[in-house]
N, C-alpha and C positions, 0 to 999 in steps of 0.2 A: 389935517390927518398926518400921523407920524409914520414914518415908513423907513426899516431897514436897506430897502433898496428901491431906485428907481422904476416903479411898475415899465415893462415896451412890450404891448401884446407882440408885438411882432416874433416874437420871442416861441411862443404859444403857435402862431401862424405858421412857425418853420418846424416844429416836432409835427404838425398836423399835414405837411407837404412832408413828410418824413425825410425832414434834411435836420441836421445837427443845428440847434439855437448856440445864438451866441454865448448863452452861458447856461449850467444845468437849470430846470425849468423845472418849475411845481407845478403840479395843479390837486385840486379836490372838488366837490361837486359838494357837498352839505356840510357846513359850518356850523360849530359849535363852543363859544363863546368862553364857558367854562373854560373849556381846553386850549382854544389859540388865541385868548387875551388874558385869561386866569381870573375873567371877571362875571356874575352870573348875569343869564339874561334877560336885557332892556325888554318890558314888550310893551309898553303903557302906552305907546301910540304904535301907528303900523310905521310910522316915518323913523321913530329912535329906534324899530325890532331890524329895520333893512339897514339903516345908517349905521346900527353893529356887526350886521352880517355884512356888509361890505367893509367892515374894517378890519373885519377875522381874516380875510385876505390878504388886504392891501399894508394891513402894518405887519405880514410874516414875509413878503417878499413873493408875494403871486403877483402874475402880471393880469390877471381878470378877477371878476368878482360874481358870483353866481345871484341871480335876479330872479330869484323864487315865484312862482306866484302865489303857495302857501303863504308869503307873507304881502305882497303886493294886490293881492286879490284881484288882478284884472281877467282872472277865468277862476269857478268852481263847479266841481259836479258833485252836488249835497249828497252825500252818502250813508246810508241805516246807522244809527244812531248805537253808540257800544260802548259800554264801559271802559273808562279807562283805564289802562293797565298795559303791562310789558308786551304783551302778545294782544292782537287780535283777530277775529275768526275771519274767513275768506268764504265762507259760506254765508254771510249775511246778506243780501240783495234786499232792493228797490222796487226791480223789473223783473217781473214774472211773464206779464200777456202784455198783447197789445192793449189792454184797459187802462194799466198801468206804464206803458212806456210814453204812451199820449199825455196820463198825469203830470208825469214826471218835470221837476222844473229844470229844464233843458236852460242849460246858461246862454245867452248873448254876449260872446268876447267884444263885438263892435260897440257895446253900451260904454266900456271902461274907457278912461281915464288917460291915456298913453303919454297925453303931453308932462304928466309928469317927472317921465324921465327924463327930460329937460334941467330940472331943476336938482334930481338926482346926480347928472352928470357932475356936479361940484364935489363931490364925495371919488371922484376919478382921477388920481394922481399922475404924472407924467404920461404915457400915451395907453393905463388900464383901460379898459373895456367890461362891459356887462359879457355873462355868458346867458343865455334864453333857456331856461328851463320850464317845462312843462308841468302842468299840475296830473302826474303820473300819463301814462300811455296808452295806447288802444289796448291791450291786454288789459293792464295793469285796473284800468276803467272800465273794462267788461267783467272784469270778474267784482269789483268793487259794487257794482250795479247789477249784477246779478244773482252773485257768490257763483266759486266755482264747480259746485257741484252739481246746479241747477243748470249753469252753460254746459258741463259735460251731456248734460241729457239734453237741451237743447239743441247744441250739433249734431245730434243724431237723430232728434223728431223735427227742428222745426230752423234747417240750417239759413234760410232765406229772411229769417227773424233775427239770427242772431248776425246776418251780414246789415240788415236795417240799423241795429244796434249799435254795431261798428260806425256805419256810414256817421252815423249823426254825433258820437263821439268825435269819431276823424276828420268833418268837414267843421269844427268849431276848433281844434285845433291848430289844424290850418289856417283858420283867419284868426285865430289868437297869435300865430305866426306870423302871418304877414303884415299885424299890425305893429309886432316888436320889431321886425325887420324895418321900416323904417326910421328907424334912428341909428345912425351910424355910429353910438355908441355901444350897438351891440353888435362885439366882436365876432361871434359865433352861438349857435344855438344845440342846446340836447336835446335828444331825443332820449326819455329817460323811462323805459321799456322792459320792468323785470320779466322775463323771460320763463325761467327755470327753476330749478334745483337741484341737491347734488347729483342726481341721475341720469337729468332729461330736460325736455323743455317742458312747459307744461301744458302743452296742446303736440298733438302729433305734428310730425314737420310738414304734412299737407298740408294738415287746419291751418299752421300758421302762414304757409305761402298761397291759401284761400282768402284765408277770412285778417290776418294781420301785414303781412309783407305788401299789401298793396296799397296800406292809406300811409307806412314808413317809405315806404320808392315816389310816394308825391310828398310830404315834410322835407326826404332829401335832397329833392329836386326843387323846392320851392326856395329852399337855405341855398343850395350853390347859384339857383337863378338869384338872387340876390348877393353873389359873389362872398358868401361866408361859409367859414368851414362847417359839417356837420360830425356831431360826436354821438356816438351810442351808448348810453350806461343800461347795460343788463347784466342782472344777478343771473347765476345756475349756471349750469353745464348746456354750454349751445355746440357741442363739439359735431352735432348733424348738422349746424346751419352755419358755419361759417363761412363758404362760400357764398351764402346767398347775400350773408350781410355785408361781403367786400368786396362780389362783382354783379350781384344783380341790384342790391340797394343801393351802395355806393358808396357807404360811409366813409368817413376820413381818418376818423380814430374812434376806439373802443375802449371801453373804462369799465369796472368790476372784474377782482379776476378772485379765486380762494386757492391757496395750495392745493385741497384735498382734490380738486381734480381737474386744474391748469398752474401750476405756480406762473407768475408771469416772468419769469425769467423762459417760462416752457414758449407760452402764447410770446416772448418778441423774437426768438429764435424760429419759432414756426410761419409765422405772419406778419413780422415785423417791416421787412422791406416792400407788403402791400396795402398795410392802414397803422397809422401811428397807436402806440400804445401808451395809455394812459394810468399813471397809480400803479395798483398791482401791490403792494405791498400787505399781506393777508392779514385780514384785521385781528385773528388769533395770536400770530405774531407780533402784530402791534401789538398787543394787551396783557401780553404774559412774557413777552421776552424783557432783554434788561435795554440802558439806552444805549450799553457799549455792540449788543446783537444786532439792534436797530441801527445803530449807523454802520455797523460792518455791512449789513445786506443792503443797504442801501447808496453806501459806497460800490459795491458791486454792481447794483444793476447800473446804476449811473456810468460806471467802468464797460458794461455791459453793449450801451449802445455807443461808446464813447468814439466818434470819429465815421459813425453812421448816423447816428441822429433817429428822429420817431418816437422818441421816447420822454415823458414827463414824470419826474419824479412825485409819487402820492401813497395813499392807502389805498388800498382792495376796495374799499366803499366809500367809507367816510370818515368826517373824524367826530367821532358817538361819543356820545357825553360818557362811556366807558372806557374811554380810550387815557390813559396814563398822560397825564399833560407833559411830563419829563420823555415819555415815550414819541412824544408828536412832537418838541423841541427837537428830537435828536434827528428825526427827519428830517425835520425843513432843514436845522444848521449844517446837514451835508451837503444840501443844492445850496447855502448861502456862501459855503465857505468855497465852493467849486467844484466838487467831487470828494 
């Protein structure tokens, strides 16, 4: 595999202890091929779709590579069936009653396959690392399995069902977790939990410190009990739970940010010196600015933590098959060149 620089997660390990890496640090969380190799993509076996997504990293100069299970398949939770298209509904659900949660084919993460990442590690350049990403989060999987409007009515008729609900998502997660934590090739793991929107969270901040913040306070504690960092990527406006997510959960660093209402130059001045910030660069801005805008703001934030550390240079989410390939060059080649 060819690679502009030396992957050293270590690099990655010191923005997330929010000390300054030895040299500016990318990171991204979902890779797209079109854009960071300019080639479209592999998917004809599951082994050439990861063997591309791990090189969409590793040949731009990230020091880890994001370990999907949308594409590794070692956990899924089969979700209502929907046409394909740009958008899809959040109101489609599986799980109505208990008749149908019983149905339901609850995945077994211990049936998979793990030692494959064995073989995967060949595809790991100098001292890279897999990152653990989740096939979506306790939210993100209760509303997928119920739709959200049906939970909305739920939590108020039948809240002891829809904590059942949670459990049985949350306690397969965690052993899909503690299976990938076994191999010391994965450097760290996400917890990848959209949360929000531009207003709010999408559950009241009870609900979520009832029914979600308790199975994310054990994933974080299962990741640092195994001596790796834990990262948060939530979409929306969580500007009510911030606290909980940097002194009662624990996290190490936070990733999704949108100008309209944190730019992340806001979120490393506010929270910076208490969990590492991740990306931030607003995906609007990526997509419609030029590449000379794109590297001026990104020369800045890099300037921004420079001689504090905590901070990795990225996008606000990802980098989306809409995203300007000349516009995602211009970023990485500021953290390549130095600042």
């Amino acid at each position: 595999m060819k690679t502009i620089r030396t992957p050293d997660f270590e690099n990655l390990r010191a923005v997330l202890r929010r000390e300054e890496p030895e040299r500016p640090t990318l990171f991204e969380f979902i890779s797209t091929p079109e854009v960071m190799l300019g080639e479209p993509t592999t998917a004809d076996t599951m082994e050439a779709w990861l063997e591309q997504n791990v090189r969409c990293f590793f040949e731009n100069g990230y020091d880890c590579a994001s370990l999907p299970p949308w594409i590794t398949k070692f956990i899924e939770f089969p979700r209502a069936q929907q046409e394909d298209g740009e958008t899809r509904s959040q109101n489609v659900g599986v799980i109505r009653d208990e008749a149908s949660f019983e149905k339901y084919p609850w995945p077994n993460p211990e049936k998979s396959d793990y030692s494959q990442i064995r073989e995967w590690e060949k595809w790991l350049p100098g001292n890279g690392k897999f990152i653990g990403v989740l096939p979506s989060g306790i939210l993100e999987n209760l509303i997928d399995l119920v739709g959200y409007e049906d939970l909305c009515y739920l939590l108020a008729d039948e809240p002891a069902f829809v904590a059942r609900i949670a459990e049985a998502i949350g306690t397969r997660l965690l052993t899909y977790y503690e299976r990938l934590l076994e191999y010391d090739s994965v450097g760290a793991c996400m917890v990848n939990d959209d949360w929000g929107f531009k207003t709010s969270t999408m559950l009241s901040t009870t609900q979520m410190r009832e029914f979600i913040f308790p199975w994310h306070k054990k994933l974080v504690d299962l990741i640092h009990a195994a001596g790796r960092p834990a990262i948060l990527h939530s979409c929306g406006n969580l500007e009510t739970i911030w606290e909980d997510i940097i002194e009662d959960l624990g996290y190490d660093g936070k990733h999704s940010y949108e100008d309209i209402f944190l730019p992340v130059e806001e979120a490393y001045e506010r929270f910076g010196e208490r969990i590492a910030i991740l990306g931030g660069m607003d995906m609007d801005f990526l997509c419609r600015k030029n590449p000379a805008e794109v590297r001026e703001r990104a020369r800045n934030l890099l300037a921004l933590s420079a001689g504090k550390g905590g901070y990795a240079l990225g996008s606000g989410n990802s980098i989306a098959r809409y995203v300007p390939r000349e516009n995602f060059l211009a970023l990485r080649d500021v953290a390549l060149a130095g600042g």
